[in-house]
VEXNUDO-541904 format. One record per atom (N, C-alpha, C): x, y, z. Coordinates in steps of 0.2 Angstrom, whole numbers, plus 5000, padded with zeros to 4 digits. Example, Ala and Ser with C-alpha at 12.3 -4.5 7.8 and 13.67 -1.06 7.14 Angstrom:
<atoms>
506649725039;506249785039;506649845039;506449895035;506849955036;506450005039;
</atoms>
This chain:
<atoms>
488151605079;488251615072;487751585068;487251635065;486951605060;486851555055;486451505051;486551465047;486951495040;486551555041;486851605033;487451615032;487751645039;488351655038;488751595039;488851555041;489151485039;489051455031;488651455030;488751465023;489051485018;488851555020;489451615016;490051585018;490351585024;490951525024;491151485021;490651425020;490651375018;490751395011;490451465006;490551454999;491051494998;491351515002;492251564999;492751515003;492751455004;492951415005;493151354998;492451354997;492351294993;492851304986;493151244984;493451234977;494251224980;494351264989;494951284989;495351184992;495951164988;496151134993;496151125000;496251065005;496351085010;496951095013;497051135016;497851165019;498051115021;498851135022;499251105026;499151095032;499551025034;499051005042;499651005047;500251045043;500751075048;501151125044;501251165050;501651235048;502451225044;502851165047;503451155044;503451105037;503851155035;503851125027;503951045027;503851015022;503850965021;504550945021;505050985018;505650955015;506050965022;505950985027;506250995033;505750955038;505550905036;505250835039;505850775037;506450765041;506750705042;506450645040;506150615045;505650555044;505450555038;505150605034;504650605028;505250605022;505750645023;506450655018;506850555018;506750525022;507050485022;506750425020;506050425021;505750385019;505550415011;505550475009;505550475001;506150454998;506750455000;507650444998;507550354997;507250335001;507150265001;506850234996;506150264998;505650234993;505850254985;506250314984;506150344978;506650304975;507350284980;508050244975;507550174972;507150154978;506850064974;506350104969;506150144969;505750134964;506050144956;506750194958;507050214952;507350144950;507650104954;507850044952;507449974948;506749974951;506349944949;506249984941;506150024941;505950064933;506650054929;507050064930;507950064927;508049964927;507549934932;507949864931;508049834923;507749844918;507949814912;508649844911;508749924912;509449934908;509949934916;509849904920;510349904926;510649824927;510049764926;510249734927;510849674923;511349654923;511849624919;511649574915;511049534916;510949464913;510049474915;509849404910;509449384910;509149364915;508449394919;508349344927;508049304927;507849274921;507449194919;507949164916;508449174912;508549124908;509149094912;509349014911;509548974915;510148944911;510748944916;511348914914;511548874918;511548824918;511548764920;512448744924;512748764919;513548764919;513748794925;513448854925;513648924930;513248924937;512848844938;512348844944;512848874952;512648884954;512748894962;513648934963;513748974956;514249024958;514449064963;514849064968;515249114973;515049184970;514749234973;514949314971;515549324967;515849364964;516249384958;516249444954;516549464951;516549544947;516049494940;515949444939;515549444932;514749424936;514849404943;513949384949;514249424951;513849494953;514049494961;513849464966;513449454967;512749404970;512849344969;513249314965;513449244962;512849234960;512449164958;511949134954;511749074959;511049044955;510749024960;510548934957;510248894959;510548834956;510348824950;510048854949;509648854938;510248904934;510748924938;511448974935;511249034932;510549064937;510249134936;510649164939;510949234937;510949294942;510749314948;511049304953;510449344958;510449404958;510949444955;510849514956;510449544952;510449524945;509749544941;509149524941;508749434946;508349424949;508349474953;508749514958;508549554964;508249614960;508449644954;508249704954;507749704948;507449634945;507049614943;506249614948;506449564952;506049554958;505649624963;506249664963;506049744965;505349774960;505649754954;504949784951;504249744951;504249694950;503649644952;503549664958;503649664964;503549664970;503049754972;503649774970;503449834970;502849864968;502749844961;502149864955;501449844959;501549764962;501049724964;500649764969;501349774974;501149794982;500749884981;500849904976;500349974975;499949964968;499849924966;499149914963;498749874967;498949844970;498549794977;498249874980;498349914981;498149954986;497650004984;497649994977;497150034975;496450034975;496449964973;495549934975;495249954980;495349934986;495449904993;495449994993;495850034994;495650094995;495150164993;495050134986;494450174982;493750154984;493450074984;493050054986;492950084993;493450044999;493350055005;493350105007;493550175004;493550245005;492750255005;492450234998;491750264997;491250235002;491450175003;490950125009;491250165014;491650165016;491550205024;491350275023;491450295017;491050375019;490450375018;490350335015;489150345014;489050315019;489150275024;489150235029;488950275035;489750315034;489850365041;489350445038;489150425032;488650515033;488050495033;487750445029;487250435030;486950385037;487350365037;487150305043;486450265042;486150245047;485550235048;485750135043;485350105042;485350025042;486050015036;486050065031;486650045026;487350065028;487450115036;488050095040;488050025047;487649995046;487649945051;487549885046;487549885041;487649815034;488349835033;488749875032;489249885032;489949875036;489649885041;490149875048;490049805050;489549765048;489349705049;489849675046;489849685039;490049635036;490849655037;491249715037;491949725038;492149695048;491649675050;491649635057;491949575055;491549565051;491649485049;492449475045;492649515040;493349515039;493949535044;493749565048;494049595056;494149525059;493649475058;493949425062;494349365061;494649375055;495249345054;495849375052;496449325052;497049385053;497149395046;497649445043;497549455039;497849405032;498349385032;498949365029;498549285030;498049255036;497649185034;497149185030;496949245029;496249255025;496449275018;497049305017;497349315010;497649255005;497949195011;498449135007;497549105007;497049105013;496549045010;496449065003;496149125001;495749174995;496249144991;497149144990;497349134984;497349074981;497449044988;497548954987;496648924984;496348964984;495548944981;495548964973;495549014974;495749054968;496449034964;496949014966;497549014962;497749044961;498549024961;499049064961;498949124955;499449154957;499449194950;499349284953;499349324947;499449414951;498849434950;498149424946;497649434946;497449394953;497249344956;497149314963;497549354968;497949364967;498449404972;497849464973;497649514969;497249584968;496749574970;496449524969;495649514971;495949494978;496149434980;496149424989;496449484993;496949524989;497049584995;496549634996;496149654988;495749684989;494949674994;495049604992;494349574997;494449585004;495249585007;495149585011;495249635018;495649695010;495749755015;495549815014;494849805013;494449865011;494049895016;494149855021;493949865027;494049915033;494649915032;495249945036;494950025034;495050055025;494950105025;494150125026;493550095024;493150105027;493050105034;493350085038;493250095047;493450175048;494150185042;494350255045;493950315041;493750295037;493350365032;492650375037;492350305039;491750305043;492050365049;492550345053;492550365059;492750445055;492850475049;493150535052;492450565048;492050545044;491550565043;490850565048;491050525054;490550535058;490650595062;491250635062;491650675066;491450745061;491650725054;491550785049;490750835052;490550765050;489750775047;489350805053;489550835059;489250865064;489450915064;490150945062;490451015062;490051065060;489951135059;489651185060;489551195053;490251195048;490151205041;489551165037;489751105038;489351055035;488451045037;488451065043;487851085044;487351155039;487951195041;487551245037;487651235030;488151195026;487851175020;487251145019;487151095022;486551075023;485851095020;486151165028;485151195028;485351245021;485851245021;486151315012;485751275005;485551185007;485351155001;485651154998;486351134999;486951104994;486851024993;486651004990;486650924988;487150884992;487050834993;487350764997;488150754992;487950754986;488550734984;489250804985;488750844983;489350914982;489550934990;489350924995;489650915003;490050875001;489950794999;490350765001;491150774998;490950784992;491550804985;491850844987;491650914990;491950984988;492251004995;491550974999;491950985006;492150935012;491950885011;492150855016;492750805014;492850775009;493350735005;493950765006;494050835005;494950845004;494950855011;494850845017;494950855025;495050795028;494650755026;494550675027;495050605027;495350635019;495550575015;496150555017;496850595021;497350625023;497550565027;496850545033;497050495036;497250385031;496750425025;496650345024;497350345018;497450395016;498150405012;498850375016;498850405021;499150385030;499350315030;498450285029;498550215030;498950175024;498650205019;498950155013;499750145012;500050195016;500750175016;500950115020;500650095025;500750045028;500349975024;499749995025;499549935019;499949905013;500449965010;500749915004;501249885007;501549885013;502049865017;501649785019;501049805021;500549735021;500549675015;500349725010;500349705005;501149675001;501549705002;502249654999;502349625002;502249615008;502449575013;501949485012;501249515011;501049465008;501249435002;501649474997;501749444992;502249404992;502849414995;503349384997;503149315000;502749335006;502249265009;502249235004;501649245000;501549184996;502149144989;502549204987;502849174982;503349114986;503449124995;503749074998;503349015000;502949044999;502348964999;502348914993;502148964987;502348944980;501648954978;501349024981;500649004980;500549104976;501249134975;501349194972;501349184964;501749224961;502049254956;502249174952;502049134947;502349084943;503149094942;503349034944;503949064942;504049054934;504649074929;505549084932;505349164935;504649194935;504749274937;505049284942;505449324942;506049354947;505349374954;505549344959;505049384964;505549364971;505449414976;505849404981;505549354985;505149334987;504749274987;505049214986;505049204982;505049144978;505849154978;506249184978;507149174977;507149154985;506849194990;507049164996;507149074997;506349054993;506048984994;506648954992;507148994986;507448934980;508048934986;508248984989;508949024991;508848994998;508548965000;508548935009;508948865009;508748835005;509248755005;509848775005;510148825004;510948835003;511048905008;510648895015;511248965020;511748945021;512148875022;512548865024;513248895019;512948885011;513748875009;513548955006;513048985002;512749014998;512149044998;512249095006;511949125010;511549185006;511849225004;511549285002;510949264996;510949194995;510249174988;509649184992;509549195002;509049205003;508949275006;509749285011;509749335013;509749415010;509849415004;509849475002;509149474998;508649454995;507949454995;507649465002;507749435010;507549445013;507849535016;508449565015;508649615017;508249655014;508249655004;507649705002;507149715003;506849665006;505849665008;506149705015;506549705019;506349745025;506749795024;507149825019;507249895018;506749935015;506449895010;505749915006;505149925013;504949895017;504549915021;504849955026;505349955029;505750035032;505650085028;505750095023;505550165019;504750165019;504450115016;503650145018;503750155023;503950125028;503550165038;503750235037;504250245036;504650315036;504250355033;504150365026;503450385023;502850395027;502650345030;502050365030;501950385036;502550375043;502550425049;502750495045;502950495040;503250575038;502450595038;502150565031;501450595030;501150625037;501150545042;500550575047;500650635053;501550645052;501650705056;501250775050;501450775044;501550805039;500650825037;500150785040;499650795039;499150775046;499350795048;499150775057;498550815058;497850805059;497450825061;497350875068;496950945064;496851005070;496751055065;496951055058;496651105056;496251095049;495751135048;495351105042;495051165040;495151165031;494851215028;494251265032;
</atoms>
């Protein structure tokens, strides 16, 4: 096949999204259906916590410390005579917000670095790869509490140390699918067609590519609350009175014996909330599974 005609391909192609990367609908994907059921109740909870929850999740009643659950707590209260229930659906939104704005950085940036990297290659993919070796050699969740503990607490330090440290992750995979892309027949014949470096990258190769690191980011923000929780149990999170699941664990562990649920049920939502991302994003990667391409 000629360069020409590749081309012609290539431009009655262009502008078009990329297809579906499986025949079976989306809504008849289980894994994918359960993990949006999930994700979508916390998120509507987190959105809805001002008018769902009973009471104030900062303010403190001293009288009412360390309450049994009850029709007026259901969750009983915690030793400042906070609510836990309204801390918990408080905490949900903080947690939440956090763990998907952390992931935007970290995404956008790392997306671009691995894709210039993996098309151009040559000394600015090997500065590249270099320096994300060097973040690969530490674990992730030691390299984020050092950056916070330097930096200080707080959710602006939270954003920069996740982002510093997980931009890598998506660069590694934009690189590897763009080293893959940028050899196939289409793109070459763009190429010799004289279509600009940017307009291959935008028009044609991005919406085939990007599926995989979209993939990733549902796990990542499972990474990313999970470090938040980390920290706000370190005391190195969210300042308190701010409701954060974290930080209720920290307050709620001196009491499993009599007044179990002040750690346990904080602890239950971080791992319902990352079940639903896994579900998600195995849905996605069934749902967008590489073999077919505009």
């Amino acid at each position: 096949m000629t360069a020409t005609t590749l081309l012609r391909r290539v431009r009655r192609v262009e502008g078009r999204p990329a297809r579906s990367r499986s025949l079976r609908p989306w809504y008849r994907n289980g894994t994918l259906m359960t993990g949006l059921v999930i994700v979508g109740l916390l998120v509507l909870v987190a959105i809805l916590a001002p008018v769902l929850a009973p009471y104030d999740p900062v303010k403190q009643d001293l009288p009412s410390a360390l309450l049994a659950p009850s029709s007026e707590h259901w969750l009983g209260t915690d030793k400042y005579g906070r609510d836990i229930f309204s801390r918990l659906l408080w905490g949900a939104r903080v947690d939440l917000r956090i763990g998907a704005l952390a992931v935007l950085i970290p995404f956008a940036f790392g997306s671009v670095m691995g894709a210039l990297a993996g098309y151009f290659g040559g000394w600015f993919d090997v500065v590249v790869m270099r320096v994300v070796d060097v973040f690969f050699a530490f674990p992730f969740y030691i390299l984020v509490i050092a950056l916070v503990f330097v930096l200080g607490a707080g959710e602006k330090s939270i954003y920069l140390a996740i982002a510093v440290v997980s931009w890598g992750s998506y660069a590694k995979i934009l690189r590897g699918e763009l080293l893959v892309a940028k050899q196939q027949d289409w793109v070459v014949a763009a190429r010799l067609g004289g279509l600009s470096h940017a307009r291959i990258l935008l028009r044609h190769i991005a919406p085939n590519v990007l599926a995989q690191a979209v993939i990733y980011a549902m796990s990542d923000v499972v990474m990313d609350i999970l470090a938040i929780v980390t920290l706000g149990y370190l005391g190195l999170g969210i300042a308190p009175p701010t409701a954060e699941w974290g930080s209720m664990i920290l307050d709620g562990q001196e009491f499993m014996t009599e007044h179990w649920q002040q750690a346990t049920i904080p602890g239950l939502a971080v791992v319902v909330t990352s079940l639903g991302l896994s579900f998600l994003g195995d849905g996605l990667a069934d749902l967008l599974s590489p073999g077919r391409r505009s």
